[in-house]
N, C-alpha and C positions, 0 to 999 in steps of 0.2 A: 375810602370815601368819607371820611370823617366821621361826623354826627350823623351823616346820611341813612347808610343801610350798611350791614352786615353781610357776608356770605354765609352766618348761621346765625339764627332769628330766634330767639327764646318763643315758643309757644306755651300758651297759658291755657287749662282748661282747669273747669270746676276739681277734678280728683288730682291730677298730677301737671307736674311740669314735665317738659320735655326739650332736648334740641334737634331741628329737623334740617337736612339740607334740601337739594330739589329733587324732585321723585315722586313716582306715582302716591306712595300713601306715606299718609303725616298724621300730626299728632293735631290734638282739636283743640281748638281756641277762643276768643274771646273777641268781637268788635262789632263796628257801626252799622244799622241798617243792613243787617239779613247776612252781612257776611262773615269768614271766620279771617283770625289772624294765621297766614299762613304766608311760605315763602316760597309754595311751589307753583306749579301751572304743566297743563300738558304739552307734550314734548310735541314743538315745534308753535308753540300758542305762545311765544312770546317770545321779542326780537332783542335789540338794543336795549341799554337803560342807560339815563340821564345822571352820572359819574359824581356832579361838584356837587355841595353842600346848599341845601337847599335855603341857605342863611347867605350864599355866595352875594357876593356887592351886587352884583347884575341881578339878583334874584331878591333879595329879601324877603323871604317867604313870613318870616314874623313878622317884621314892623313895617313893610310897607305899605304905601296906600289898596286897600281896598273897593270897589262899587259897584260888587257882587249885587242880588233881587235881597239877600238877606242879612248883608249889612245896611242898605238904602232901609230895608222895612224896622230892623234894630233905631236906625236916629229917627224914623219915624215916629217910631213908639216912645223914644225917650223925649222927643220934643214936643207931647201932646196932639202930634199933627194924625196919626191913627190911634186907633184902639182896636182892641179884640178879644171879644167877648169870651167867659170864662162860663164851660156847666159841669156838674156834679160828674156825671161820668168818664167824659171824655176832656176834660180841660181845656185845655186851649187848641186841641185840633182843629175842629172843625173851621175856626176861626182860620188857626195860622194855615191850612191849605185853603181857604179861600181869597186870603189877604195873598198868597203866591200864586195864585191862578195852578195849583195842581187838582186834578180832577179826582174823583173820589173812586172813579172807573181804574185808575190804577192803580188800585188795592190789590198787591200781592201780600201771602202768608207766608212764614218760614217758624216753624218749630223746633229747630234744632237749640239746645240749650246753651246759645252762646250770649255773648255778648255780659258789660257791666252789670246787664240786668236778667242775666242766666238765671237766676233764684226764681223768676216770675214767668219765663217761658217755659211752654211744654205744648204738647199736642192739644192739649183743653183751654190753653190761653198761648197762643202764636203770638209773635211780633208781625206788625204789620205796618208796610212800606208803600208808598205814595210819592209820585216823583211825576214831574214834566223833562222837557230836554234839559236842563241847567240845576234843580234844586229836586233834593228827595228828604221825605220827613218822614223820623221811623217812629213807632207808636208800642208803648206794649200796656196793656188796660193792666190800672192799677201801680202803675209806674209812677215816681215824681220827677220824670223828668221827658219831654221832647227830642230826639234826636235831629240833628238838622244837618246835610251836606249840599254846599253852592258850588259850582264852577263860577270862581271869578273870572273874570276878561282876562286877567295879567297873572294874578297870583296863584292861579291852579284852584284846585277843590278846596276849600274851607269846610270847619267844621265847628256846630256852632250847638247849647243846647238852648232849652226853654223850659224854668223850672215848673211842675204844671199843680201850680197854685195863684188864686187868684191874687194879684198885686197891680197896685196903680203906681208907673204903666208898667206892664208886663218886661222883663228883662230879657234878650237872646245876649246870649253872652259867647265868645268865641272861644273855643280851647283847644289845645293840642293834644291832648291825652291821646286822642284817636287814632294820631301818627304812630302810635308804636303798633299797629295792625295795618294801619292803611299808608306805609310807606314802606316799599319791599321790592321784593324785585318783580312781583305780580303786576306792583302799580307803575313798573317802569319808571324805579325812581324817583319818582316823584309822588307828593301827595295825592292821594286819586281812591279810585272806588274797585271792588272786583265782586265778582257773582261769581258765589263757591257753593256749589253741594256737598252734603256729607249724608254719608249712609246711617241712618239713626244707628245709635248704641247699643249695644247688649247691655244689662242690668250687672254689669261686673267694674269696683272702684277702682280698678288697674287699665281701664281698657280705653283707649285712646279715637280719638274718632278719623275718621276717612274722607279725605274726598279732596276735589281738586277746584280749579279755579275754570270757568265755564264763559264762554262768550259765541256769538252767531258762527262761528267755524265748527263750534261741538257739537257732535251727532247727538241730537234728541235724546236719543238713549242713554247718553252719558249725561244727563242734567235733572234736576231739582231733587236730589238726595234732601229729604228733610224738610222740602217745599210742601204745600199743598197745591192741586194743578187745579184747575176747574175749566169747561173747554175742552180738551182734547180730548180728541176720539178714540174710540178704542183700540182703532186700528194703528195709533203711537207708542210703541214700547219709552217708558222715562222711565228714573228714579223716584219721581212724587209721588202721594198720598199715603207710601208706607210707614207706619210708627213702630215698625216691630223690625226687629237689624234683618241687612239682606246680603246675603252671602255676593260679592259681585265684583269685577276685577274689570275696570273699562276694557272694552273690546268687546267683552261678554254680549249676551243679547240678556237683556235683564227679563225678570218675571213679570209679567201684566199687571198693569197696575189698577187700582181701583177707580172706576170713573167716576169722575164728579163733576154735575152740572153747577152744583153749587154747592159751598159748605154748610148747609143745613140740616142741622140733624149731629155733626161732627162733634160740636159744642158750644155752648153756650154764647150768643152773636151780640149778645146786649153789649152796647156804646159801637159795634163794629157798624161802620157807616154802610155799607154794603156787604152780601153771603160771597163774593167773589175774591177768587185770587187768580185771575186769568192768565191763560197760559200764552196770548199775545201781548198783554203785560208785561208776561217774565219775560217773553223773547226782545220785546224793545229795550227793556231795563238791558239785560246782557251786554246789548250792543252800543247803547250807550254810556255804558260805562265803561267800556275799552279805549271808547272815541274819546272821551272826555280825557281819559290816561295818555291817549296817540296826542292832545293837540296840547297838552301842557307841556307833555316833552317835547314838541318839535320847538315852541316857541321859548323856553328856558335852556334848548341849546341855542338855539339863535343870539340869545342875549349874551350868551358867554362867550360867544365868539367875537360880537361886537363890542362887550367891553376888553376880552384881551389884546383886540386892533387898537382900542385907543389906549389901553396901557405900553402899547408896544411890546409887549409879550413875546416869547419867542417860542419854541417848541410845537409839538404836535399834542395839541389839544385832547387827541382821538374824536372830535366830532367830526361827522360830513355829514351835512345837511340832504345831499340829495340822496344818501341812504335812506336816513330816516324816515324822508318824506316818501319813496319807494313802498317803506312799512307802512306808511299811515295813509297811501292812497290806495296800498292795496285792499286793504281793510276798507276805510271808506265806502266805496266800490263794490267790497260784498266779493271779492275775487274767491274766496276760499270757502263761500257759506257753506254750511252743510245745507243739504237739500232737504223738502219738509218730505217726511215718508207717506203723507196724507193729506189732503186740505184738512185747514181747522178754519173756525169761525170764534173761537172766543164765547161769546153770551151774555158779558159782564156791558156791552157798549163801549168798551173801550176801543174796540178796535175799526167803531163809527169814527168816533170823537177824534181818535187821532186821526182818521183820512181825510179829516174834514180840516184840519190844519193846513194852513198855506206855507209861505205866499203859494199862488198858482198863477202860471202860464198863458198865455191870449189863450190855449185850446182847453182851460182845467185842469190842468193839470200842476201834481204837487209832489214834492218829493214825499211829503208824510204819506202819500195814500200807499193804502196796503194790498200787499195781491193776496199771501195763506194758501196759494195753491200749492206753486213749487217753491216759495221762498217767501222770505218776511216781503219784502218791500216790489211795490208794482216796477217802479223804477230804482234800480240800489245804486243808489249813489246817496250816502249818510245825511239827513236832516240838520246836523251839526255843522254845516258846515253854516248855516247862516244863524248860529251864536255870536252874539256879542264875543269872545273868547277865539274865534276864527276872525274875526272882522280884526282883533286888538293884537293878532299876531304881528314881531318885525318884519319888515319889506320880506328879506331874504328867505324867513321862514314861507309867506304865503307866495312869492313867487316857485321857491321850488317847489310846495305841492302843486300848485297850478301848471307848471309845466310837466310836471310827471300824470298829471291829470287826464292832461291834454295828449301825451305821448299815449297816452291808454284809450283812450274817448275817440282818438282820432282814426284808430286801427294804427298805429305804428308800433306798438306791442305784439310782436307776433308769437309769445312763447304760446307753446300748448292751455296752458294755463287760464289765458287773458282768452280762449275761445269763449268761452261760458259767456263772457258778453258780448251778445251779437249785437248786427252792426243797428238794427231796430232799437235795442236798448239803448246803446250808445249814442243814437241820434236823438230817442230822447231827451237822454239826461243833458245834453249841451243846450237842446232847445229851451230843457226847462230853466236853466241858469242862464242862456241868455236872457230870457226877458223877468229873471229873477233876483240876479245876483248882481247887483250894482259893481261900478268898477272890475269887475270881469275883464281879462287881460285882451286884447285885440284878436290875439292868436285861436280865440274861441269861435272868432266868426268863420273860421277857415271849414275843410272839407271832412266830414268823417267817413273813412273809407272801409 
């Protein structure tokens, strides 16, 4: 695959390097916004990946047009038309997540010692992550610099920093350095994001860290190695709040973890906007950042198909589109979720805030709202899909997920499988997209059985 991805992936951590292939345990790494550089994922968490070079003519992923929320807010800044205020602790945060409409309720923490700015995280000063559906901004106090990750419409995730010092006007500048962590075969190829836990370290400079790549399919227990959790009850066996290594092999039932209403007391909160890193937070983070991975690939093979028709191309491609879209409705859909083992509530507001997100329905109804009983979402069927980035997909690409959509919505999916959505869910989720999702295919008006 070119300059794409590798079948073995240099991992970089503070003490050693390493080469890993896929498998359960890897070696620990280094990257953007809470996650590590890694090349594996759990067995069966991950489908297809997007082949051609992400520089491909149909693709351009360097120098094409961009008009992402944070390249519009970058010519903002350079042409006088915004500003955004600069304070001693916090630099330009509070600013740039308010200039992006992300809410402060979705502060999550991650202590694991990764990323360019591994020197400055630990358990007494955590990196912390802030994100709406489209843009997430990672933070670690004491840092010079802003993390920034956008889902463009066309061009996939961008990655973008913010030096945090005060300058008129303030600079976001785009870079790629990020790709060599957040292009793999996690992100499906494509540019994109993952949510990894790792089992904190033992105090040994040979010892490599642990842990895998996490989204709404992984059983609770198998998630937030390295996280802080705040919210979940006790009756949730996880990975979070532990700082001291934990003996633990997924499948395991892990040791109980420490509950936390809030991080208070933990360490020291001065410039942290909020004591929260809530665990329906991390659970929407998870899921949408898989989404974000499923819709860049379906629409960067779409492109390549349609530019090798007007090249007149010959050969087999290996793409088919209504695989793909098969993986990215199933998911969508929530077909595989793992189940909650307990209601949770959150505490942080976040998981008001997001229910409170539309559009909504003539009855109220909205895809963001949240159920927490038995599962993330009241109605599961993905929020993403009414991105700017679902709207900017080719014809071909949104027709076959709409038709695989529909083939599952409709009850004509009859695998064991597609039971988990009964025909009540399914009735709502078409009702909700009909009077929500413009240009909605005809086929949607039809019966769900």
């Amino acid at each position: 695959m070119d300059d794409q991805l590798n079948q073995d992936t240099p991992v970089i951590k503070r003490r050693s390097i390493a080469w890993v292939r896929p498998g359960w345990l890897l070696g620990g790494a280094a990257s953007l916004l809470g996650v590590i550089c890694l090349t594996v994922g759990l067995d069966g968490q991950r489908g297809g990946v997007f082949r051609e070079s992400r520089d491909h003519p149909a693709i351009r992923y360097t120098d094409g047009t961009t008009t992402d929320e944070v390249t519009r807010l970058a010519e903002s800044l350079a042409a006088g038309t915004t500003t955004l205020d600069f304070t001693e602790r916090t630099g330009y945060l509070s600013a740039l997540l308010q200039a992006l409409k992300i809410p402060i309720e979705s502060q999550v923490t991650v202590f694991s010692d990764t990323s360019f700015q591994a020197d400055q995280i630990d358990p007494e000063n955590p990196r912390a992550i802030y994100f709406n559906d489209t843009v997430a901004v990672g933070w670690v106090r004491g840092t010079d610099v802003l993390e920034i990750a956008a889902l463009d419409p066309t061009q996939g995730v961008l990655f973008f920093s913010l030096p945090q010092e005060p300058s008129a006007p303030p600079e976001i500048t785009r870079t790629e350095v990020c790709l060599a962590c957040h292009l793999s075969w996690d992100t499906l190829g494509v540019p994109g994001l993952m949510t990894i836990n790792t089992l904190p370290m033992p105090d040994d400079p040979n010892a490599y860290a642990v842990g895998w790549t996490t989204d709404h399919r992984t059983p609770l227990a198998e998630r937030w190695g390295s996280w802080y959790v705040t919210g979940a009850p006790e009756a949730i066996r996880h990975l979070g709040n532990s700082t001291e290594p934990i003996d633990y092999v997924p499948g395991d039932v892990p040791p109980a973890p420490p509950v936390l209403d809030t991080l208070d007391g933990l360490f020291d909160l001065d410039g942290f906007p909020t004591p929260y890193s809530d665990i329906v937070a991390l659970m929407v983070l998870e899921h949408r950042n898989h989404m974000s991975n499923l819709l860049v690939r379906i629409g960067w093979e779409a492109r390549v198909l349609a530019h090798q028709a007007g090249a007149a191309r010959s050969g087999d491609s290996g793409i088919d589109l209504a695989d793909t879209a098969e993986e990215l409705v199933d998911y969508l859909l929530f077909v595989d979720e793992a189940p909650l083992p307990a209601p949770i509530t959150g505490g942080s507001g976040y998981a008001e805030r997001y229910s409170a997100l539309g559009p909504f329905d003539s009855q109220d109804r909205s895809l963001h709202q949240l159920d927490l009983k038995q599962r993330l979402l009241k109605y599961p069927a993905s929020p993403l899909i009414y991105t700017e980035a679902f709207d900017a997909l080719p014809a071909p690409a949104r027709d076959a997920i709409y038709r695989r959509m529909w083939t599952v919505l409709s009850g004509a999916a009859t695998e064991p499988r597609y039971q988990r959505l009964n025909r009540d869910n399914r009735q709502a989720i078409v009702e909700i997209l009909r009077d929500t999702k413009p240009a909605l295919p005809e086929y949607f008006g039809g019966t769900v059985g």
